[in-house]
Every structure is written in structure tokens, then in C-alpha cells.
Steps between C-alpha positions, in 0.01 A plus 500: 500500500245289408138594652213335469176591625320290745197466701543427843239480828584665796267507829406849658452461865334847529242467273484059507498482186703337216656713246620476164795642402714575145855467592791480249791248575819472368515117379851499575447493884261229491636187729221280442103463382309302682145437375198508762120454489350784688149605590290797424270649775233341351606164495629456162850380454759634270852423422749675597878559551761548801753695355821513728769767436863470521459806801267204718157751363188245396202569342167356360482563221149377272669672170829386383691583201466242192874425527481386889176284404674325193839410717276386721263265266866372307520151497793347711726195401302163604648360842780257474517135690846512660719254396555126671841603558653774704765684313841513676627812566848561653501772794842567652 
């Protein structure tokens, strides 16, 4: 296993109020990291994270792991033109 520990926000409808929670997640069962700007009760807006669980869970998390936030800031290949011609490929 490979936990991690995050912090996530979760809404209580009894008490209408927002939450903050220390969960740990096992990085393995991450499907994807999407990040989010959310706001505080006061206004103030924070970054933040869906995270989306290969068992269809999501959370918002506003504490990551260094690992997710350095896959996430990697620098990707530039994008490629496509070519003038259309490459010929044989389906039978």
C-alpha cells in the first residue's frame, strides 16, 4: 500500500457547516487529479483538488501530497502540427 495523507472538505448538513478532514489515501487508487479554485466562507479563494478514486469516491481536497502536486506541475511534450500528409494505413 501506499498511503498518503490528505486533506479533504466535506459539507455537514446537520450542523451547515464545512469541515475539514485528515484522510489517508492509497495513491495507487487514484484515477485522476483534477485541480479546482474553491472558496472559503469568507470569500477568499483557495486552490484546491478533485481527487477521483478508482471505486467512483471524490473528494476536495485543499492539501495534497508533494508527489501528486509535482506530476501535476511536470512539463508535457510541446504540441505537434500534424503533418500535410495523411499516412496510409492498410485495414483489412
Amino acid at each position: 500500500m501506499n498511503l498518503k495523507r490528505f486533506t479533504i472538505i466535506t459539507h455537514n448538513e446537520a450542523q451547515q457547516s464545512v469541515e475539514k478532514t485528515t484522510i489517508l489515501i492509497n495513491l495507487e487508487h487514484i484515477v485522476s487529479v483534477k485541480p479546482i479554485k474553491m472558496t472559503t466562507s469568507n470569500r477568499e479563494q483557495i486552490d484546491g483538488y478533485w481527487i477521483r478514486l478508482s471505486n467512483g469516491k471524490k473528494y476536495r481536497a485543499i492539501q495534497v501530497p508533494k508527489v501528486i502536486l509535482d506530476n501535476i506541475c511536470e512539463d508535457l511534450p510541446a504540441i505537434k502540427k500534424s503533418s500535410e500528409q495523411t499516412p496510409n494505413f492498410n485495414y483489412q
